[in-house]
C-alpha positions as CSV (number, residue, x, y, z in Angstrom):
1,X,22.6,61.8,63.5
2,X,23.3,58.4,65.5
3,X,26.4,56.6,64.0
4,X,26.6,52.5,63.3
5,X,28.7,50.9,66.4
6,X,30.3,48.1,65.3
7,X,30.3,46.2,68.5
8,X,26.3,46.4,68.4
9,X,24.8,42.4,68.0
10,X,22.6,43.3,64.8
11,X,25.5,44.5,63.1
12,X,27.5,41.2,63.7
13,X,27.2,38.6,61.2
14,X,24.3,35.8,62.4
15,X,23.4,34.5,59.2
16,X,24.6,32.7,56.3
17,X,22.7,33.2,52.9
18,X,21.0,30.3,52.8
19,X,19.8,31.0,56.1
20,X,18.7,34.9,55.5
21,X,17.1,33.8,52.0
22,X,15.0,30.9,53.8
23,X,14.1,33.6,56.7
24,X,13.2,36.1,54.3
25,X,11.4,33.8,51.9
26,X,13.8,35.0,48.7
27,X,15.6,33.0,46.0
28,X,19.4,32.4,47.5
29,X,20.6,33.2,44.0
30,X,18.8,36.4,44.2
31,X,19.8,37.6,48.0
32,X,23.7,36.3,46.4
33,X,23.8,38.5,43.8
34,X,22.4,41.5,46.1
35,X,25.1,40.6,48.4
36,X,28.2,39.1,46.6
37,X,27.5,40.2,43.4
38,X,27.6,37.8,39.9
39,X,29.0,38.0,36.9
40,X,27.0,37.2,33.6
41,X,27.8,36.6,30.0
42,X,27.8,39.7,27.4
43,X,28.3,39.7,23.8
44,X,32.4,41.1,24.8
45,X,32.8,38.4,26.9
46,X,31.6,38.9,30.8
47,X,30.8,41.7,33.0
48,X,29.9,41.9,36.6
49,X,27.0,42.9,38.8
50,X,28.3,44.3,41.6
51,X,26.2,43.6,45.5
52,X,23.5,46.3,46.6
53,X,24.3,44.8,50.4
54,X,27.9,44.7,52.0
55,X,27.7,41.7,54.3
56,X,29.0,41.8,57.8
57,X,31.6,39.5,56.8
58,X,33.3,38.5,53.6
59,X,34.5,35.1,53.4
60,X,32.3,32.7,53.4
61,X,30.0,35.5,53.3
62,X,27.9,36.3,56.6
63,X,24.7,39.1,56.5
64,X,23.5,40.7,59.8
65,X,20.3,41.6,61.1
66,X,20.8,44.8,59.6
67,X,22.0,43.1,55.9
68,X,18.3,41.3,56.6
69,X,16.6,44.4,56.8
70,X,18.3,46.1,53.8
71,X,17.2,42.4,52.2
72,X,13.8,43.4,53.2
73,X,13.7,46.6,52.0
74,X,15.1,45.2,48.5
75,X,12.6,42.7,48.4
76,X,9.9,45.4,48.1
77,X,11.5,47.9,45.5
78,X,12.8,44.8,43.2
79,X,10.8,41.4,43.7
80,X,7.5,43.0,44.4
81,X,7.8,45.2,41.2
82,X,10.6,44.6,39.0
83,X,12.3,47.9,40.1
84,X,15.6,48.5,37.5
85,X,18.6,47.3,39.7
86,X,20.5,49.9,37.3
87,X,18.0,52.9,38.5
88,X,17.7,51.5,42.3
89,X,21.1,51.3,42.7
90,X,21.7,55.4,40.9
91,X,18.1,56.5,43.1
92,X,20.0,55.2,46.7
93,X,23.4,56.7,45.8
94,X,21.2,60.7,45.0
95,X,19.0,60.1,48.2
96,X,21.9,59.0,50.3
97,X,24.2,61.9,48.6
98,X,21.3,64.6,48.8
99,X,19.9,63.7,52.4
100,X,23.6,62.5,53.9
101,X,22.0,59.3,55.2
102,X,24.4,56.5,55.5
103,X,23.0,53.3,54.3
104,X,19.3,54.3,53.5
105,X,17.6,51.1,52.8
106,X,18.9,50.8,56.9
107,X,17.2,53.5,58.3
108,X,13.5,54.8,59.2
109,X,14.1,57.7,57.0
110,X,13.0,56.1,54.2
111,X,9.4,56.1,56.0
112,X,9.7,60.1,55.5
113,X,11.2,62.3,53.3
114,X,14.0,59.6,52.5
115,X,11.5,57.0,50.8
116,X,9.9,60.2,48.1
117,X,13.5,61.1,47.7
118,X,14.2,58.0,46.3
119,X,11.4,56.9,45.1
120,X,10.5,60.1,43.0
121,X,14.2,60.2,41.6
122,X,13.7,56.2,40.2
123,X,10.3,57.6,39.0
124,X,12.1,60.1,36.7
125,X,15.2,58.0,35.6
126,X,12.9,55.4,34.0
127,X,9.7,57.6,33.5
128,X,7.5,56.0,35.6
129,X,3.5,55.9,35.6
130,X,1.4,57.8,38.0
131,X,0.2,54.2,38.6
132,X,3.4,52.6,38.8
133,X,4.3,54.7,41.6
134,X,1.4,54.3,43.5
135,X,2.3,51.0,43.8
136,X,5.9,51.0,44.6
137,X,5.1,53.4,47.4
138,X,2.5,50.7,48.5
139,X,4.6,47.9,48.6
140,X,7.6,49.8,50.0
141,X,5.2,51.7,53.1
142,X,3.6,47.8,53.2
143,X,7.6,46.4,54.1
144,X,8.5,49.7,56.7
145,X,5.8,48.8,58.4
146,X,7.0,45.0,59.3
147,X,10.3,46.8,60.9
148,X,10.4,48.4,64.4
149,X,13.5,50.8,65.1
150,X,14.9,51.7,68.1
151,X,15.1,55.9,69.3
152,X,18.2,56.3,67.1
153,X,16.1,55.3,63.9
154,X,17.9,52.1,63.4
155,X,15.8,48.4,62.6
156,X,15.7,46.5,66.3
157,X,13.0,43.7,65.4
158,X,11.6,42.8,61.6
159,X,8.1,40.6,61.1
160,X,8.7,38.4,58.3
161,X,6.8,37.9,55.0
162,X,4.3,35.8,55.0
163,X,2.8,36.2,58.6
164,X,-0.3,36.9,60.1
165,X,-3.1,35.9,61.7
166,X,-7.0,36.6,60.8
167,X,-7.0,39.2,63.4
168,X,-4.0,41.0,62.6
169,X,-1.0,40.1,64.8
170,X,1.8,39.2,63.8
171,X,2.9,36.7,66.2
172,X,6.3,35.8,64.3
173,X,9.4,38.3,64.9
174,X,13.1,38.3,63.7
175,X,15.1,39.9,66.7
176,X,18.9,39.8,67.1
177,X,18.7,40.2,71.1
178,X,16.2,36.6,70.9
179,X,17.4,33.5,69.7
180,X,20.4,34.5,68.4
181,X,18.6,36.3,65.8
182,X,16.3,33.3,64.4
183,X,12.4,33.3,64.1
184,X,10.3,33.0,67.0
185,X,6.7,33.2,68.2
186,X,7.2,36.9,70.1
187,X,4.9,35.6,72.8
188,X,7.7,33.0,74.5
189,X,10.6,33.8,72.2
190,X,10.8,29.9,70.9
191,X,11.6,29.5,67.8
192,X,9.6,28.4,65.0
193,X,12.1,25.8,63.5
194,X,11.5,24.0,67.1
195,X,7.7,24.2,66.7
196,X,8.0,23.0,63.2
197,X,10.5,19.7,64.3
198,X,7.9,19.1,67.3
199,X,4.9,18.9,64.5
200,X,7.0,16.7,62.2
201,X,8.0,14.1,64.6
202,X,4.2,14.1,66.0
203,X,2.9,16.3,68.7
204,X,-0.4,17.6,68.0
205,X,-1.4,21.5,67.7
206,X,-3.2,21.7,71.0
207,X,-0.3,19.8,72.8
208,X,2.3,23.0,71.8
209,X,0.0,25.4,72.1
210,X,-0.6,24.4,75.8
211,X,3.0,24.0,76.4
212,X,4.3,27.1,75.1
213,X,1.4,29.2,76.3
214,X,0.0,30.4,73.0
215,X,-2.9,30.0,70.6
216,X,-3.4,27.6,67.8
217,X,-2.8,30.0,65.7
218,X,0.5,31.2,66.7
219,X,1.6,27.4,66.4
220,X,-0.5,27.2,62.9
221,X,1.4,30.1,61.6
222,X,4.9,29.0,63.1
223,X,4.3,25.5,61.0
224,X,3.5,27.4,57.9
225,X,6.8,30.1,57.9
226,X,8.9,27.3,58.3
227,X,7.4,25.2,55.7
228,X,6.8,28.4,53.4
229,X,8.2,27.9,50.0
């Protein structure tokens, strides 16, 4: 099995939280406590929640491109359903113990056997409906498949949430070898948070569409990532 190298680009912090949170459409007080942790007030005083995430760097805390797609992957068993942070967390410990994959929510295992494994071990913990699972799986299969990886099953490009155009492309792409890891339309590799200032301070559709080469719709799109709430 290929090992992490920790000289590789998408495992070098790029982002800071408010950045990976904007870029992955998520609450920064919820991608925080996945990756910092928070405490929280009990009835004996205070206890802690520890992070799901271990960012590529500490203090201030920075994520990589790999931190985004384990954000990613989160975002579909938690946001999209409510999945039990107590269970998630116990269900990735057993599938990583039982299958020896380091950091599953990483890897394309959890397109396979990896994603039942875990999956079907939450299902028991908190006896989940038939129903309920079908739509876990859904969302989760609905995530994987907004990741590409590379021959050594690890994440090389991720489409972001909320993208696409009426006939299916996905013309925005989060790649650590492009733009230093920010958005961009795949087609020229600029980035949407230029497109977005170009709109704002007055050129027309048409005009950057022509310039950059692309349709209206991959300018359209760019313009409504960065502006997505």
């Amino acid at each position: 099995m290929a090992t992490f190298d920790k000289t590789d680009i998408r495992h070098q912090g790029a982002y800071t939280l408010a950045e990976a949170a904007r870029y992955l459409k998520l609450p920064q007080a919820t991608l925080r406590a996945w990756a910092v942790g928070r405490d929280y007030p009990v009835a004996e005083g205070q206890n802690r929640f520890k992070a799901l995430i271990k960012p590529a760097r500490g203090k201030p805390p920075l994520l990589s491109f790999f931190n985004l797609i384990e954000a990613h992957v989160l975002r579909a068993l938690r946001t999209e359903h409510g999945v039990s942070i107590k269970a998630l967390r116990n269900s990735i410990a057993y599938a990583e113990r039982t299958l020896k994959i380091d950091r599953l929510l990483l890897r394309e295992d959890l397109r396979t056997h990896g994603g039942k494994v875990l999956l079907d071990h939450y299902g028991q913990l908190i006896d989940l409906s038939a129903s309920g699972q079908i739509a876990i799986r859904k969302a989760l299969e609905d995530h994987l498949a907004r990741v590409e990886w590379d021959e050594w099953k690890f994440p090389v490009r991720l489409y972001p949430y909320p993208t696409a155009t009426l006939d299916g492309r996905r013309p925005i792409a989060i790649d650590a070898h492009i733009a230093f890891g920010r958005p961009v339309l795949v087609a020229q590799g600029v980035s949407t948070h230029t497109i977005a200032e170009r709109l704002d301070a007055g050129e027309s559709v048409d005009d950057l569409a022509a310039d950059y080469d692309v349709t209206q719709a991959d300018i359209e799109q760019a313009a409504l990532y960065e502006r997505a709430a």
